[in-house]
C-alpha positions in Angstrom: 70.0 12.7 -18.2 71.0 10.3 -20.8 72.4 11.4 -24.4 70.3 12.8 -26.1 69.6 12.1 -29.8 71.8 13.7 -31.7 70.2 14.7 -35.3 72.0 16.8 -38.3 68.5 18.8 -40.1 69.8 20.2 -43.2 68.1 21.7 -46.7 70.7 20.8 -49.9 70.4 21.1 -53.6 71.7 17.7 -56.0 75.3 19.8 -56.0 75.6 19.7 -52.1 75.1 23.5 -51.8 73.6 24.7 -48.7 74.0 28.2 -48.3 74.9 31.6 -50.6 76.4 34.9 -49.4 75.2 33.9 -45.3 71.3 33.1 -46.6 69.5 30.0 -47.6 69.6 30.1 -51.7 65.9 29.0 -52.1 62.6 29.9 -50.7 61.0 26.6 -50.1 57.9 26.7 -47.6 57.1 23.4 -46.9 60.8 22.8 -45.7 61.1 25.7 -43.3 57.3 24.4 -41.4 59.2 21.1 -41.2 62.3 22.6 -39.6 60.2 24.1 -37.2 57.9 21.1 -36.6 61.4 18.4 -36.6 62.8 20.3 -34.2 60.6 22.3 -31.8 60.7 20.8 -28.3 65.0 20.2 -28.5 68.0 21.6 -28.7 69.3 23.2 -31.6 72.7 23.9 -32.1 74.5 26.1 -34.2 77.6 27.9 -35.2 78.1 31.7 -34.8 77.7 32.6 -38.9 73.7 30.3 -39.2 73.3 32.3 -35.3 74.2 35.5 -37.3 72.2 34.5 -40.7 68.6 33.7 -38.6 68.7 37.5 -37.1 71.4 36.5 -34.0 68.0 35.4 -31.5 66.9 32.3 -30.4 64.4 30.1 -32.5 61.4 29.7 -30.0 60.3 26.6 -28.5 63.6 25.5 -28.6 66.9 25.3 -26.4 69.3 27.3 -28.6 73.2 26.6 -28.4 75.5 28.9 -30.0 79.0 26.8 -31.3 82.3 30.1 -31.1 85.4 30.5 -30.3 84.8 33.9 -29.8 84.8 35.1 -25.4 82.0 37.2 -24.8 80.0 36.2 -27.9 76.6 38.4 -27.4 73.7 35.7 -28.6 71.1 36.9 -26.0 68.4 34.0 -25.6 70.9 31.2 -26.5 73.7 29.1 -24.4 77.4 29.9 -26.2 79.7 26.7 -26.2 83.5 26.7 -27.6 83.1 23.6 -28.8 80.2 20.9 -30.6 81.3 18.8 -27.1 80.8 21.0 -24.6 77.3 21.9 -26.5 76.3 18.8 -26.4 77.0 18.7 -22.5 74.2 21.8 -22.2 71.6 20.1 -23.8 69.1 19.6 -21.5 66.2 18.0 -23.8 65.9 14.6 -25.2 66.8 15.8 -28.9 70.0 17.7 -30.4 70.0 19.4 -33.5 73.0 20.4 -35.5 71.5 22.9 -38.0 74.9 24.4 -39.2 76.8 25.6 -40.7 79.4 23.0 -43.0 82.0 22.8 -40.5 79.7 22.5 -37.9 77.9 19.4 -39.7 81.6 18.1 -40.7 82.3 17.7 -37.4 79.0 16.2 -35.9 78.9 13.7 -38.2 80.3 11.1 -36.1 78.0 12.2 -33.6 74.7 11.8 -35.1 72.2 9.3 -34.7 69.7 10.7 -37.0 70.0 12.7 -40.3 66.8 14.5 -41.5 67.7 16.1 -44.9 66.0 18.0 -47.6 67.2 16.7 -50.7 66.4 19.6 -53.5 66.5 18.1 -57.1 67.8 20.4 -58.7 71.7 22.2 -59.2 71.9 25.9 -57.2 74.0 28.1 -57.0 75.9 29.0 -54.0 79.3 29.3 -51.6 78.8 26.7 -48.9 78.4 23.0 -49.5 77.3 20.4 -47.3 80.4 18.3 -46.4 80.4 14.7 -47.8 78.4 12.2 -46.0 79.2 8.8 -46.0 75.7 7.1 -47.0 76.6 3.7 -47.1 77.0 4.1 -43.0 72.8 4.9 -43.1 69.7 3.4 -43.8 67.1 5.3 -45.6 63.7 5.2 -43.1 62.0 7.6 -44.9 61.0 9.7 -48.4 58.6 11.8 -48.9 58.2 13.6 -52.7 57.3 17.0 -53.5 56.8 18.5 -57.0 57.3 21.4 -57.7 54.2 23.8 -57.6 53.3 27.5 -57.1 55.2 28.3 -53.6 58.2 26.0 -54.3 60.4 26.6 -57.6 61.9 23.1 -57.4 61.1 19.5 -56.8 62.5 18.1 -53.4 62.4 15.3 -50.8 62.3 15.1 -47.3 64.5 12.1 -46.4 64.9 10.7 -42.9 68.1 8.5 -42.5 69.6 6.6 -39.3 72.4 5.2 -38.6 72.8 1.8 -39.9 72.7 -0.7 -36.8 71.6 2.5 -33.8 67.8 2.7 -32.7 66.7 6.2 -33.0 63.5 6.1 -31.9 60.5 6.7 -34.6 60.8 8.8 -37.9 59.9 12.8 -36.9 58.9 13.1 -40.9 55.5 12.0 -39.9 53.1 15.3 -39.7 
């Protein structure tokens, strides 16, 4: 099999915060069906800690790759790598997703082909942040605006970026 597609999926607020004590610090809907929709029919990857935070077992309809160091690593359901390339060397579908955590991104970003990001407007509090991404390196392909209404407390985006001068096939923002 070829390479596959290698995408980073991520949900960050305007202060590059992506997690809070192991959790997500938001409840936003809409981005969560998304994540499932993006990314349903690959490979996700993941380190041990986001393994841990989704309930340690494997997101269905997916190929699920657990990134440790750790021998023995119980993650029933999912293949265990030691490293981002030896996960990458498991994936057995068309389409990789990195889906954390911050190390984990940091070091798949010369990797990736495709970034699909949920850009929250709006400051939050939290522990982890999203490593720095070097935007001038990608080309914006698509943006999609959502207010904030009943179910979701702040305005966000769903932007789709790729790599300036790579084909990545079509946008996956589409419904």
């Amino acid at each position: 099999m070829s390479r596959p597609t290698v995408t980073l999926i991520w949900a960050m607020s305007a202060d590059r915060v992506i997690g809070r004590d192991g959790d997500l610090p938001w409840h936003l809907p809409d981005d969560l069906k998304r994540f499932k929709r993006v990314t349903s029919g690959g490979s996700v990857i993941m380190g041990r800690k986001t393994w841990q935070s989704i309930g340690g077992k494997p997101l269905p309809d997916r190929q699920n790759i657990v990134v440790t160091r750790t021998d023995g690593f119980p993650a029933p359901g999912a293949l265990i790598a030691p490293s981002l390339p030896s996960a990458l060397a498991k994936v057995t579908t068309d389409r990789a997703f990195v889906i954390g955590g911050a190390a984990l991104f940091a070091e798949a970003l010369d990797e990736a082909d495709r970034l699909e990001v949920t850009h929250i407007h709006a400051d939050i509090e939290g522990d982890v942040l999203m490593p720095e991404v070097g935007w001038s390196g990608w080309s914006l392909v698509a943006d999609e605006v959502h207010p904030a209404d009943a179910a979701h407390a702040w305005p966000f985006s769903f932007r789709t970026y790729h790599r300036a001068g790579r084909s990545c096939g079509p946008s996956t923002n589409s419904s």
